[in-house]
TORVO-223550 format. One record per residue (C-alpha): x, y, z; residue number from 0. Coordinates in Angstrom, 1 decimal, decimal comma, padded with zeros to 4 digits, always signed. Layout:
<nodes>
((X; Y; Z); NUM);
...
</nodes>
This chain:
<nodes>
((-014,0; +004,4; +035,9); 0);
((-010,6; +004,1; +037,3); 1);
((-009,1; +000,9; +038,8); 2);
((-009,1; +002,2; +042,3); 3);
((-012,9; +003,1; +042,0); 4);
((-013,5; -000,5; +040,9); 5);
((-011,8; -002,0; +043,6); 6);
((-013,5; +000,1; +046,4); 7);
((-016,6; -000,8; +044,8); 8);
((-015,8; -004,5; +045,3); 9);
((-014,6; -003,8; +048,6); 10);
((-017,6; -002,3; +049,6); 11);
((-019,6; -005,2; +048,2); 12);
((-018,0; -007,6; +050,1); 13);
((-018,7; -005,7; +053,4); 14);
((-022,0; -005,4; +052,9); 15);
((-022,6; -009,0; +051,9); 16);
((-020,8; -010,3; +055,2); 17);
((-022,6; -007,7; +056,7); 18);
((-026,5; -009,3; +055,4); 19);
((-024,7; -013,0; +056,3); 20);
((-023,9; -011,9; +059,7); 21);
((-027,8; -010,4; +060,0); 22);
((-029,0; -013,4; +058,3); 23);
((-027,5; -015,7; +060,6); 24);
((-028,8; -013,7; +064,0); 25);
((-032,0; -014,1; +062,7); 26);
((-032,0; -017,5; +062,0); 27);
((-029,9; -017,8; +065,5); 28);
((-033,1; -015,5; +067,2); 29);
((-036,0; -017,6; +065,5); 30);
((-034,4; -021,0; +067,1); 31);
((-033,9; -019,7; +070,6); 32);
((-037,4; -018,1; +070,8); 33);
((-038,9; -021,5; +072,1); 34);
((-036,4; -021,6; +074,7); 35);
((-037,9; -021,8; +078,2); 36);
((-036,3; -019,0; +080,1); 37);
((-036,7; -020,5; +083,6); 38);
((-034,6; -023,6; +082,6); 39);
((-032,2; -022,4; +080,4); 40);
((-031,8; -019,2; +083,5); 41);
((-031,4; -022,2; +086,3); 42);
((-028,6; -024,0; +083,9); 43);
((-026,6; -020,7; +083,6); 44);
((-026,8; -020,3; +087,6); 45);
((-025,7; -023,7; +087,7); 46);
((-022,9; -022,9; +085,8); 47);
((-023,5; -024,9; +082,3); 48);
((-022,5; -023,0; +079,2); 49);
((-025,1; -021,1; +076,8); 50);
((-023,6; -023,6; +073,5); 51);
((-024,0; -026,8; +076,1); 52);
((-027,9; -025,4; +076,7); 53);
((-028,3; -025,6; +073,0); 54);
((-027,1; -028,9; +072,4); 55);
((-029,5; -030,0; +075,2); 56);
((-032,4; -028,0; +073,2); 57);
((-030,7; -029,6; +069,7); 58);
((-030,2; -025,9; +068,3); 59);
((-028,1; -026,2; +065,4); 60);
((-027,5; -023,1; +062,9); 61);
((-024,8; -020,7; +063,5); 62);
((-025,0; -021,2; +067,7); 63);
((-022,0; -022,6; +068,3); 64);
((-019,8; -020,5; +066,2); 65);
((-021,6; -017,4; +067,6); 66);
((-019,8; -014,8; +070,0); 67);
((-023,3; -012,8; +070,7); 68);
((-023,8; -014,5; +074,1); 69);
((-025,4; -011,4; +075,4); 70);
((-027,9; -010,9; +072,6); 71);
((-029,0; -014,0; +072,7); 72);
((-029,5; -014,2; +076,2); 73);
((-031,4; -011,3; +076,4); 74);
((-033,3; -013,1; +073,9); 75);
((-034,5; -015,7; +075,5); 76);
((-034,9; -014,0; +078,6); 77);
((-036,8; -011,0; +077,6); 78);
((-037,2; -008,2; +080,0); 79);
((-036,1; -009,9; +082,5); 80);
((-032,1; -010,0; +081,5); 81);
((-032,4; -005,5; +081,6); 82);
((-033,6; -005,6; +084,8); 83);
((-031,3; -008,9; +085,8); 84);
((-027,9; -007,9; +084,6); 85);
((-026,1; -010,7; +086,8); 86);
((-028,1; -013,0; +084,5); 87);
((-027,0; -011,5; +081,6); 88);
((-023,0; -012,3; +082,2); 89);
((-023,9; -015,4; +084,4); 90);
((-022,1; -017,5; +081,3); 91);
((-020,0; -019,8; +084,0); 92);
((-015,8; -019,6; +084,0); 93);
((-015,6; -023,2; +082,5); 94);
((-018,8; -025,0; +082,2); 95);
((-019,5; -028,0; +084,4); 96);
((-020,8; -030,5; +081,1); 97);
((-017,9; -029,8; +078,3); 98);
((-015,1; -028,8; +080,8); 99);
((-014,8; -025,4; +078,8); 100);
((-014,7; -026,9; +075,0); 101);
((-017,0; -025,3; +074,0); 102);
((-016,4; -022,2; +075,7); 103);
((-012,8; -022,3; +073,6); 104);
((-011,0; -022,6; +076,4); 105);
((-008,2; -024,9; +077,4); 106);
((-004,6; -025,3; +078,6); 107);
((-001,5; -025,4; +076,7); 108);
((+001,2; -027,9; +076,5); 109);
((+002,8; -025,7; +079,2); 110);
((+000,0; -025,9; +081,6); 111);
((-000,6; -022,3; +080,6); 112);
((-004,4; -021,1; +080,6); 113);
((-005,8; -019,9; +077,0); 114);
((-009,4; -018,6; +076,8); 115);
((-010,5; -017,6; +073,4); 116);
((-013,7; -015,7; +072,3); 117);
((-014,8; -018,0; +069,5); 118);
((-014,2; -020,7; +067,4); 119);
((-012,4; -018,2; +064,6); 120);
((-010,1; -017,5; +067,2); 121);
((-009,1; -021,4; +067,9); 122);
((-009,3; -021,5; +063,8); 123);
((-006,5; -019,1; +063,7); 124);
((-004,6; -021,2; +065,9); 125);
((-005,0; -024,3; +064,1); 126);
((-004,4; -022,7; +060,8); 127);
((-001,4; -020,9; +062,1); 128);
((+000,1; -024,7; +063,1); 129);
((-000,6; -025,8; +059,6); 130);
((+001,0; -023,6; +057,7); 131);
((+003,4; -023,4; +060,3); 132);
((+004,7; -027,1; +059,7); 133);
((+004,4; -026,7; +056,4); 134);
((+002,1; -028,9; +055,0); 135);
((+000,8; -028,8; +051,4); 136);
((-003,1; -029,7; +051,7); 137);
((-006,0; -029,9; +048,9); 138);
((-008,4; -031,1; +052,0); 139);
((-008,5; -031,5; +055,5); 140);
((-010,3; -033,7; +058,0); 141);
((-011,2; -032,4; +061,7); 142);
((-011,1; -035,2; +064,4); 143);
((-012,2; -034,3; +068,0); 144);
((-011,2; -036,4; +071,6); 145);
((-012,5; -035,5; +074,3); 146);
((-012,3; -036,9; +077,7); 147);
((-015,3; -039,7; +078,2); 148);
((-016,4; -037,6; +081,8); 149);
((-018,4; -035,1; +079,3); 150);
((-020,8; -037,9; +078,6); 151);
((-021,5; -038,4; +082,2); 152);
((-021,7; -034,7; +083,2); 153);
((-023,9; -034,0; +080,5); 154);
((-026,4; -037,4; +081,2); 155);
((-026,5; -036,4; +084,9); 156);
((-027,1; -032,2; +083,8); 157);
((-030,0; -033,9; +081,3); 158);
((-031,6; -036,2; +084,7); 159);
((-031,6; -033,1; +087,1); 160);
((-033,6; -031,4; +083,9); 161);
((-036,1; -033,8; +083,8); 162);
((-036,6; -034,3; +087,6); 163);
((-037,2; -030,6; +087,7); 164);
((-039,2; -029,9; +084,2); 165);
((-039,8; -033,5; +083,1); 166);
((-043,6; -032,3; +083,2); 167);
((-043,6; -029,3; +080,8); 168);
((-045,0; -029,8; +077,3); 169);
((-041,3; -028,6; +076,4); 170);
((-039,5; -031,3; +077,5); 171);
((-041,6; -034,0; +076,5); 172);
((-041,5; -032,9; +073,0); 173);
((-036,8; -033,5; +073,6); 174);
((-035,1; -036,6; +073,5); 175);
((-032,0; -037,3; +075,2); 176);
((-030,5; -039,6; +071,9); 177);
((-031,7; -036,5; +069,4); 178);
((-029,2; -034,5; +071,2); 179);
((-025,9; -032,9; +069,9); 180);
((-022,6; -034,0; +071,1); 181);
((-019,9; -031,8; +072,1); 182);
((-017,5; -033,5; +069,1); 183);
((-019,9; -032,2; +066,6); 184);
((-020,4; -028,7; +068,2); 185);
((-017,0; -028,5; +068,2); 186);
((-016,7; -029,7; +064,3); 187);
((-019,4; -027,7; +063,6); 188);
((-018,2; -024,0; +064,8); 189);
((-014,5; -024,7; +063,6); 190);
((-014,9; -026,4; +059,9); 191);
((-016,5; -022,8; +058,5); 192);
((-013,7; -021,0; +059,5); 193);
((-010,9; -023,4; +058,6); 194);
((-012,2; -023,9; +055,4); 195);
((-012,0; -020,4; +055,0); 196);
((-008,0; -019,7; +056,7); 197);
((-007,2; -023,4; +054,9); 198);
((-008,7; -022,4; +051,8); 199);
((-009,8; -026,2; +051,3); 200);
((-012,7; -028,1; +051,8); 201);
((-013,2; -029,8; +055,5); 202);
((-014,2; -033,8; +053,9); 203);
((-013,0; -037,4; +054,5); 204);
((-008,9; -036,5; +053,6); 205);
((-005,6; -038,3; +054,1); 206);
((-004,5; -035,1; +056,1); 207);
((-006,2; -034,6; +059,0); 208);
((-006,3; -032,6; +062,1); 209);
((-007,0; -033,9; +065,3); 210);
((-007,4; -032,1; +068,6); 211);
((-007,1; -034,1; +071,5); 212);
((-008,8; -032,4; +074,8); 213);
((-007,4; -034,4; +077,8); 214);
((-008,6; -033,7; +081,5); 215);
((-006,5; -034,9; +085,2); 216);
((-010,0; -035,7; +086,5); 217);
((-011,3; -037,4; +084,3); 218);
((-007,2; -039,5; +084,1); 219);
((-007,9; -040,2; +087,8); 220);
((-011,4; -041,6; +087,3); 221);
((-009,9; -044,0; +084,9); 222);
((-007,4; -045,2; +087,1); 223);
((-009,8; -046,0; +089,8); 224);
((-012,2; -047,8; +087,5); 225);
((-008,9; -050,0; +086,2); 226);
((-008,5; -050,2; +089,6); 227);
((-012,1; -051,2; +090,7); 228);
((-012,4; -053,6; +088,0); 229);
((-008,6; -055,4; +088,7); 230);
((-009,9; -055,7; +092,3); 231);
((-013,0; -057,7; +090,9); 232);
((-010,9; -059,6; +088,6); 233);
((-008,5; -060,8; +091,5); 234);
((-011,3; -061,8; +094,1); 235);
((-012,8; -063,9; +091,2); 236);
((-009,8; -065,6; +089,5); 237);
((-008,1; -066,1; +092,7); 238);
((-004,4; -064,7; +091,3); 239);
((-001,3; -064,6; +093,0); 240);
((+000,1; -061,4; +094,2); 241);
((+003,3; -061,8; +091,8); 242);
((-000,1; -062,3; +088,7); 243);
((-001,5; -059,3; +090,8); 244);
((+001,4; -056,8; +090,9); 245);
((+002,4; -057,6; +087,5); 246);
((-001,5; -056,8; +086,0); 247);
((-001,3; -053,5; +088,0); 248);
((+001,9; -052,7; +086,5); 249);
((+000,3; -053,0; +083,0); 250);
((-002,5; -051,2; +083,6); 251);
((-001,0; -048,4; +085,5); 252);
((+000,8; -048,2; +081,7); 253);
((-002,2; -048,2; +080,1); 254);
((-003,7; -045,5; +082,5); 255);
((-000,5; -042,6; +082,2); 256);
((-001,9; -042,9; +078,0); 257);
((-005,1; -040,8; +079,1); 258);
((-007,1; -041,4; +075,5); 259);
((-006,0; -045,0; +075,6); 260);
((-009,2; -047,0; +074,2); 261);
((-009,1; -049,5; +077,0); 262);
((-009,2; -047,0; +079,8); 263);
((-011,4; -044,6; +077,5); 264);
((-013,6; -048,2; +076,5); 265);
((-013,9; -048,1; +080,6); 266);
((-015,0; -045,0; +081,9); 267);
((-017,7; -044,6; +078,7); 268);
((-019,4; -047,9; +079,4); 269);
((-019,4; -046,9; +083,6); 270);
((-020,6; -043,6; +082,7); 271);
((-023,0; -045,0; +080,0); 272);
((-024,0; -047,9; +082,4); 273);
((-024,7; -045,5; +085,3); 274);
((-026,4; -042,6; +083,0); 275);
((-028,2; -045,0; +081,5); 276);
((-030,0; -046,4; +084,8); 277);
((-030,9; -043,1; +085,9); 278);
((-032,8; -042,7; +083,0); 279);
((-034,3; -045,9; +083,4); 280);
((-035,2; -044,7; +087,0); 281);
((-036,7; -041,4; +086,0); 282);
((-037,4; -039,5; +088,9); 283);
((-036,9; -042,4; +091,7); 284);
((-033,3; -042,3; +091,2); 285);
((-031,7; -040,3; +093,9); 286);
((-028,4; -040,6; +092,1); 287);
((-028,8; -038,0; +090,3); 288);
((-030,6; -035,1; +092,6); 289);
((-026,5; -033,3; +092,4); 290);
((-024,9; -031,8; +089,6); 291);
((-021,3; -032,8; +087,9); 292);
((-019,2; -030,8; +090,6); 293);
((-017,5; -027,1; +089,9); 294);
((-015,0; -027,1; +087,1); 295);
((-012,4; -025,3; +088,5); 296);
((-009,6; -025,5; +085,0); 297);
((-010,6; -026,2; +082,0); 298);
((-009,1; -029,6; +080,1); 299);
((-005,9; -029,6; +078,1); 300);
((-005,6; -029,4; +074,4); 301);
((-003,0; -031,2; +071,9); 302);
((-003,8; -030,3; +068,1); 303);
((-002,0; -032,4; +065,9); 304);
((-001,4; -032,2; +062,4); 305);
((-000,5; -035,3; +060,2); 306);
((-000,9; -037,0; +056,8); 307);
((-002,1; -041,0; +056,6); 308);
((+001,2; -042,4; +055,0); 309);
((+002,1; -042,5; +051,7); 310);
((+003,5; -045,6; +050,1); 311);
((+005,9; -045,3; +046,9); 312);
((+006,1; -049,3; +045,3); 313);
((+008,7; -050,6; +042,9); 314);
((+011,4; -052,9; +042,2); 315);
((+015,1; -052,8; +043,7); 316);
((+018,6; -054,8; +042,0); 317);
((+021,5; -054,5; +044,3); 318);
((+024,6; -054,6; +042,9); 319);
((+026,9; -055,2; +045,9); 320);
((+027,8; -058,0; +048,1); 321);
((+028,3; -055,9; +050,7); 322);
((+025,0; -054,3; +051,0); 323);
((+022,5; -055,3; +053,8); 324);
((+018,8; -055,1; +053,0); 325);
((+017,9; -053,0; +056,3); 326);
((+020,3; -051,1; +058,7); 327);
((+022,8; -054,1; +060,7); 328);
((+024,3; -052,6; +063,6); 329);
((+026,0; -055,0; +066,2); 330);
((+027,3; -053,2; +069,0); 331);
((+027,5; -050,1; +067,6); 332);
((+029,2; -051,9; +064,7); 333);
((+027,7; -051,0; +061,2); 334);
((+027,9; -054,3; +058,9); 335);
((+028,2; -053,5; +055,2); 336);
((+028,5; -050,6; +053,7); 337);
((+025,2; -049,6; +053,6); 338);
((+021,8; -050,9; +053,6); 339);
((+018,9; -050,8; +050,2); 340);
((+016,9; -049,3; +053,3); 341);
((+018,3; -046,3; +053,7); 342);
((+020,0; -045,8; +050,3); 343);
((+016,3; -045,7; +049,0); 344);
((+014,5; -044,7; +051,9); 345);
((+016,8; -041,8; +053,1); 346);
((+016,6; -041,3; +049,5); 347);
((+012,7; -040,4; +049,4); 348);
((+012,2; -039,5; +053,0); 349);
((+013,5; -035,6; +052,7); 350);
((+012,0; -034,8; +049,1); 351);
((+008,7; -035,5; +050,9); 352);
((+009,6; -033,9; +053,9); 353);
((+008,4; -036,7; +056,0); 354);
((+008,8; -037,4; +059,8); 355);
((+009,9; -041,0; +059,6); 356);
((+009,9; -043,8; +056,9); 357);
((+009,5; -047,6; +057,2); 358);
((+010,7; -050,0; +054,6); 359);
((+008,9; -053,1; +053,9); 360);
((+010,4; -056,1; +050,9); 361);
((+008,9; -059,0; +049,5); 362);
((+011,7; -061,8; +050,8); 363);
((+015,5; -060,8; +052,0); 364);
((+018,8; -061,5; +050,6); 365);
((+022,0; -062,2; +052,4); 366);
((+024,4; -059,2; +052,8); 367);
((+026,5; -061,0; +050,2); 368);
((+024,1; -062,1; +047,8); 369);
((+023,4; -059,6; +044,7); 370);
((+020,1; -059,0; +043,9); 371);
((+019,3; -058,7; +040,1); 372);
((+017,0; -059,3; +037,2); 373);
((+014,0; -057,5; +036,9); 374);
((+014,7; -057,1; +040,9); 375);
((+012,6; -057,4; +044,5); 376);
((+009,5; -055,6; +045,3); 377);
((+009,2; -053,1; +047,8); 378);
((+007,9; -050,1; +049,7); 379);
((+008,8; -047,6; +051,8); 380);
((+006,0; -046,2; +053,4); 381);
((+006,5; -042,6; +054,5); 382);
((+004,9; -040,9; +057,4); 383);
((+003,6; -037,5; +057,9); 384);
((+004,7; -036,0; +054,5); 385);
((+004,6; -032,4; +054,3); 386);
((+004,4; -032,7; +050,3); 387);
((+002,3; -034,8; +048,4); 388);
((+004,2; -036,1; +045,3); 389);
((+003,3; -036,0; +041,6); 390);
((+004,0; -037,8; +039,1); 391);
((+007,3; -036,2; +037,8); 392);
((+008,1; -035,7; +041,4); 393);
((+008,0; -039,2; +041,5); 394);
((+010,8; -040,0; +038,8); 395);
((+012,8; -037,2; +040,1); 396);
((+013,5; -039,2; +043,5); 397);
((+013,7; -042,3; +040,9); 398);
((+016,8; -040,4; +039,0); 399);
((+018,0; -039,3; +042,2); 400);
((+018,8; -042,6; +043,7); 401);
((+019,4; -044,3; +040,1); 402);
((+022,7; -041,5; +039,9); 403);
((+024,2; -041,7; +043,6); 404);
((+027,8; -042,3; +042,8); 405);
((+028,4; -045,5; +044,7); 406);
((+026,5; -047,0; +042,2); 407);
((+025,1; -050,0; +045,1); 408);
((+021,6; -050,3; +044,1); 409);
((+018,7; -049,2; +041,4); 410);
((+015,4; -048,4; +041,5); 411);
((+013,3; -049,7; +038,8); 412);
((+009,5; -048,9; +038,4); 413);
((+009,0; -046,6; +041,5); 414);
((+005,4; -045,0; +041,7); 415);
((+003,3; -044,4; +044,8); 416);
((+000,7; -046,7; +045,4); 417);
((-001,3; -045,9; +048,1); 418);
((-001,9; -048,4; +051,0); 419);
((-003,0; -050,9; +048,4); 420);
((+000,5; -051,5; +048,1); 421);
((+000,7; -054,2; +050,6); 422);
((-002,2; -056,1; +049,0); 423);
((+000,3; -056,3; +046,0); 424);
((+002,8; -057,1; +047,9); 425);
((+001,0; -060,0; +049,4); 426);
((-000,6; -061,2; +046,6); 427);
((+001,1; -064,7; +045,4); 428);
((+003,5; -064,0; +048,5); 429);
((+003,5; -067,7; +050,0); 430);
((+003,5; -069,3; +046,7); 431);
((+006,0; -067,1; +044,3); 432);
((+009,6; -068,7; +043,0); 433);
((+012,6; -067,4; +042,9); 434);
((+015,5; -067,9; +040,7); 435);
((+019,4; -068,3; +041,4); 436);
((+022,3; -068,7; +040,1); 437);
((+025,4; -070,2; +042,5); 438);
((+028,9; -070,4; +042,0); 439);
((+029,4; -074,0; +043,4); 440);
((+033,0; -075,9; +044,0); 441);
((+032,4; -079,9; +044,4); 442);
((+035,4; -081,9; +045,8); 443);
((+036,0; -084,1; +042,5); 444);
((+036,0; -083,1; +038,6); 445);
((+032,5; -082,8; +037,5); 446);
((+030,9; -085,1; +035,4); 447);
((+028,8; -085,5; +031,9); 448);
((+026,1; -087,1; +033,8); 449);
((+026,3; -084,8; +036,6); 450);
((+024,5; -082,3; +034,2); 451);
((+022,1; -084,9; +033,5); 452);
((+020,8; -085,9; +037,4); 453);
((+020,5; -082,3; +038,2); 454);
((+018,3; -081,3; +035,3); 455);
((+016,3; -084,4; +035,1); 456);
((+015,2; -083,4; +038,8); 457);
((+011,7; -081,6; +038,6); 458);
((+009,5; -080,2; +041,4); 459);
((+011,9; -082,6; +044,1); 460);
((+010,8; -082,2; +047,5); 461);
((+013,4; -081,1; +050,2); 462);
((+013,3; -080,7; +054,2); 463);
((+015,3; -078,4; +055,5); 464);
((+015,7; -078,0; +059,1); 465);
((+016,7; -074,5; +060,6); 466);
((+020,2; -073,6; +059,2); 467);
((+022,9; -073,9; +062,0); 468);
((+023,4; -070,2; +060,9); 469);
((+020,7; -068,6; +061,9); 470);
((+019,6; -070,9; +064,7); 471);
((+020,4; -068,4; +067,3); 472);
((+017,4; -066,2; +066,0); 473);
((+015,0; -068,4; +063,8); 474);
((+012,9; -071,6; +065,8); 475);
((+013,9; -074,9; +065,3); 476);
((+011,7; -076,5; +062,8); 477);
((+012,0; -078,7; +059,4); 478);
((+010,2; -077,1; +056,5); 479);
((+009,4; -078,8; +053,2); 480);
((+010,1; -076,7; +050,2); 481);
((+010,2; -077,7; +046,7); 482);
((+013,0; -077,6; +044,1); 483);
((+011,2; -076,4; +040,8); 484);
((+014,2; -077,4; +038,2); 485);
((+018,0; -077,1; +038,0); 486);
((+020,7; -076,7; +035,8); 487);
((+024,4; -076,6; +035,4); 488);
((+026,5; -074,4; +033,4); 489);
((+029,9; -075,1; +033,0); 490);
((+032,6; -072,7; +033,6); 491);
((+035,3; -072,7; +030,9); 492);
((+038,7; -073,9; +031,6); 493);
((+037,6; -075,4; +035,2); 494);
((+036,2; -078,7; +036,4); 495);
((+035,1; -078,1; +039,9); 496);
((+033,4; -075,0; +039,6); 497);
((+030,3; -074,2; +037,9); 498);
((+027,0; -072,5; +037,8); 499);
((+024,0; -073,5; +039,3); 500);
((+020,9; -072,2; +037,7); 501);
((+018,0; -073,3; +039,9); 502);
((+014,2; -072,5; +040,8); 503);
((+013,0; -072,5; +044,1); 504);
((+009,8; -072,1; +046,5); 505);
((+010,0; -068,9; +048,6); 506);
((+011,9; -069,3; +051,7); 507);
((+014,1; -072,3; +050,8); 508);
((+017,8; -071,9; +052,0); 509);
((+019,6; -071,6; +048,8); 510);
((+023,2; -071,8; +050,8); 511);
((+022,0; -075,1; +053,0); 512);
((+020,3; -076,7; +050,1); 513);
((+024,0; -076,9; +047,9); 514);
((+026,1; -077,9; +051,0); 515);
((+023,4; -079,8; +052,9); 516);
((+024,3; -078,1; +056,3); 517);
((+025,8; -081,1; +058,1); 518);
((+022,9; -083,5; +057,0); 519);
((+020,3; -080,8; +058,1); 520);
((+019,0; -080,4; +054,3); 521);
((+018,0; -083,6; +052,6); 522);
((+018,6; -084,0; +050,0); 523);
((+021,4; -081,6; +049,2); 524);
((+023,6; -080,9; +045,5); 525);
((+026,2; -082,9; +047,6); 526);
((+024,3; -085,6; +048,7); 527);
((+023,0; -085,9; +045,1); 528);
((+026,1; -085,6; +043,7); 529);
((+028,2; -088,2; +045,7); 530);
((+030,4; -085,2; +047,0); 531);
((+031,3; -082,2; +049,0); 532);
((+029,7; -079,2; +047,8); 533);
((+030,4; -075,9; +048,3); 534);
((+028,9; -072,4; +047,0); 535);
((+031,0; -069,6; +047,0); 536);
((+029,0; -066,9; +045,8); 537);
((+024,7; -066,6; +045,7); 538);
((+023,3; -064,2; +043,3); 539);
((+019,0; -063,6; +043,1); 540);
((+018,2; -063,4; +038,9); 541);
((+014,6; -063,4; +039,5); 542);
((+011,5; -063,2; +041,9); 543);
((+008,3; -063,8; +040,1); 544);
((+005,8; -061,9; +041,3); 545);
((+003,5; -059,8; +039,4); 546);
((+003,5; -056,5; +041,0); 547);
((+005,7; -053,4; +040,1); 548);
((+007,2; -055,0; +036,7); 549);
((+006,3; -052,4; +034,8); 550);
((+005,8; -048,3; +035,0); 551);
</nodes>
């Protein structure tokens, strides 16, 4: 048997095993809407609510939400009645008045533009399409659905006019309004087939997800007067002043232009649940409910967003400079430094993973001019949105990368992704780690034997330190305590006013302050302990001891 013959054969396998799924499905789809009444599920469609809304009232699952046999299945339920009622038969509404045209597959562009689909496959398409288009390299996907909080109320007063008008038939006794389906799940449940299939991935709990975002100017407005209503409330009870008052409505007019903002969202759900929920309570004495949601004249507006939950790479930094800031220092429009270990690493990372953005996060800073060294500072650089998801090797490749950039400012040591338990390594021993230091120090006389003595005899000395002059302008005044863990001079050959200081510290003390004493703000000081003026001329870090990201 040739190849060709083979591959027809195959072909024509296929076809006829999507053909039995397709036929399976219709039955299945047939047997579930047999029970349907016809005389309710006809006086929905007149009242323009949609044939995959109906189900979810009815809780029809199986392939009825994903199906584009509208007809069939009306005639279905219907019986003889749909071939001598053809009006009833295409009497699915324009948008319907419970899911705003959702589940219809209809909805308005980012450019206000109408776009009415026939099924979900159709919608799949686009979303796939918007995937591959940005790029994204996927193993799984996730499928998150908003949708304006207005559905729950249409679909709670829809459910009430039901029950007023059949609450007596067997039928509806046997439903309950909390078994029902929500529009979210519909939704999930007719597009996560077909995306699976266009994707070519499973639809689970995954760090890339898709999120489509239905937003209605109704439903916007409602909000607003509910913020309103409720500020009104607010303002008759607490009494404000109309400076308080003007300033609150400012705020929440902010919160209302975000239309999926939880607060305003958090709002309108508990109004509509509150007032949904009485009617129930009511039954059939309510008179709240003898009118339907009103006529859905456009359908709500869709934003489908694609996006990865960030990825964090971890290691260890030395900087080599003393003209190097840790993050970017701009002062009106003025770079200071050189660079920054922010963007040498992070600008480093940020286009091998094809990210939209990258934040950089460090245990501690150093001073522009103070060297960083030793095994060198944690860090991470957490990097949003990433289009590629890196291995391994890929991993040491962006190592090597920044390790070999000519200028030679700063190394990477250790760098591995680490996933957002990064930050718990990051925090771990954070308020009680030591650093190490080495100074270059110049005292005003010739230093002495017994100089090296009193420094290294001091052990765990406690120090306050009130906010350096320095950085007053940006740091509260306060006095801290810190500890000094040990010291220890090394002499510098052929000078006797300079030498090293080798000391260990508690995270956060002011290295500079602590030598010169800053005006008497640090006490005690190496010059106050010394007899003397003390000066340090250069900083360098040898050391921070914390556990995390030492080794590969």
């Amino acid at each position: 048997m040739s190849n060709a013959q083979v591959s027809d054969g195959q072909e024509a396998s296929h076809v006829i095993s999507v053909d039995e799924e397709r036929d399976e499905e219709m039955k299945l789809l047939d047997d579930a809407v047999q029970s349907l009444p016809a005389d309710a599920v006809k006086d929905l469609l007149c009242n323009e609510v949609c044939m995959r809304c109906i189900f979810r009232l009815f809780e029809i699952l199986l392939p009825a939400y994903s199906s584009n046999s509208q007809r069939s299945v009306l005639r279905n339920i219907l019986g003889e009645s749909a071939e001598s009622d053809k009006s009833t038969v295409d009497v699915e509404p324009k948008f319907c008045r419970i899911c705003l045209g959702i589940l219809q597959f209809a909805h308005c562009d980012n450019k206000a533009m109408l776009v009415k689909m026939e099924n979900a496959k159709d919608l799949a398409v686009t979303i796939s399409d918007l995937v591959k288009k940005e790029g994204h390299q996927i193993d799984s996907f996730s499928l998150e659905v908003s949708i304006p909080p207005i559905i729950l109320e249409n679909e709670n007063m829809v459910w009430l006019y039901v029950k007023k008008k059949y609450g007596s038939e067997l039928w509806f006794q046997e439903k309950s309004i909390s078994e029902r389906i929500s529009v979210k799940d519909a939704l999930k449940f007719a597009l996560s087939d077909p995306l699976q299939t266009l994707l070519d991935v499973k639809c689970c709990q995954s760090s890339f997800r898709i999120r489509l975002t239905y937003t209605n100017a109704k439903a916007s407005k409602m909000v607003q007067s509910s913020v309103e209503k409720n500020e009104g409330c607010k303002r008759r009870k607490t009494g404000k002043s109309s400076t308080e008052n003007s300033l609150d409505t400012v705020k929440h007019e902010s919160v209302v232009d975000g239309v999926e903002s939880s607060v305003c969202a958090t709002i309108e759900a508990n109004a509509a649940s509150e007032r949904s929920s009485n009617g129930l309570q009511d039954g059939e004495s309510s008179n709240t409910y003898d009118f339907l949601p009103e006529k859905v004249n456009e359908p709500c507006c869709l934003e489908c967003l694609c996006s990865r939950t960030p990825i964090f790479f971890g290691g260890r930094y030395l900087k080599y400079s003393r003209n190097v800031s840790q993050t970017r220092w701009i002062i009106d429009e003025e770079r200071m430094g050189e660079a920054s270990i922010e963007e040498i690493i992070g600008g480093s990372i940020l286009p091998m993973c094809q990210g939209d953005n990258y934040k950089f996060h460090a245990a501690g800073r150093e001073d522009i001019d103070v060297r960083m060294l030793g095994s060198g500072r944690p860090f991470l650089v957490e990097v949003q949105n990433a289009r590629q998801v890196p291995s391994e090797l890929f991993v040491k490749e962006i190592e090597a990368k920044i390790n070999n950039l000519e200028n030679k400012l700063v190394k990477v040591k250790n760098l591995k992704t680490v996933g957002s338990q990064g930050w718990d390594l990051m925090r771990e021993g954070e308020a009680e780690k030591q650093k190490q230091y080495a100074a270059l120090v110049w005292i005003s006389r010739p230093l002495q034997d017994e100089d090296l003595q009193t420094l290294s005899s001091l052990k765990e000395m406690q120090i306050l330190q009130r906010t350096p002059i320095r950085v007053l302008h940006r740091r509260s005044p306060l006095e801290r305590g810190k500890i000094i863990h040990w010291m220890k001079i090394e002499k510098i050959a052929g000078s006797s006013q300079y030498f090293l200081l080798h000391l260990c510290t508690q995270a956060g003390t002011y290295i500079k302050e602590f030598v010169h004493g800053d005006l008497g703000r640090t006490t005690p000081s190496v010059g106050s302990i010394l007899g003397c003026r003390a000066e340090i001329l250069q900083l360098d870090v040898t050391e921070v001891k914390m556990d995390c990201f030492l080794t590969e």
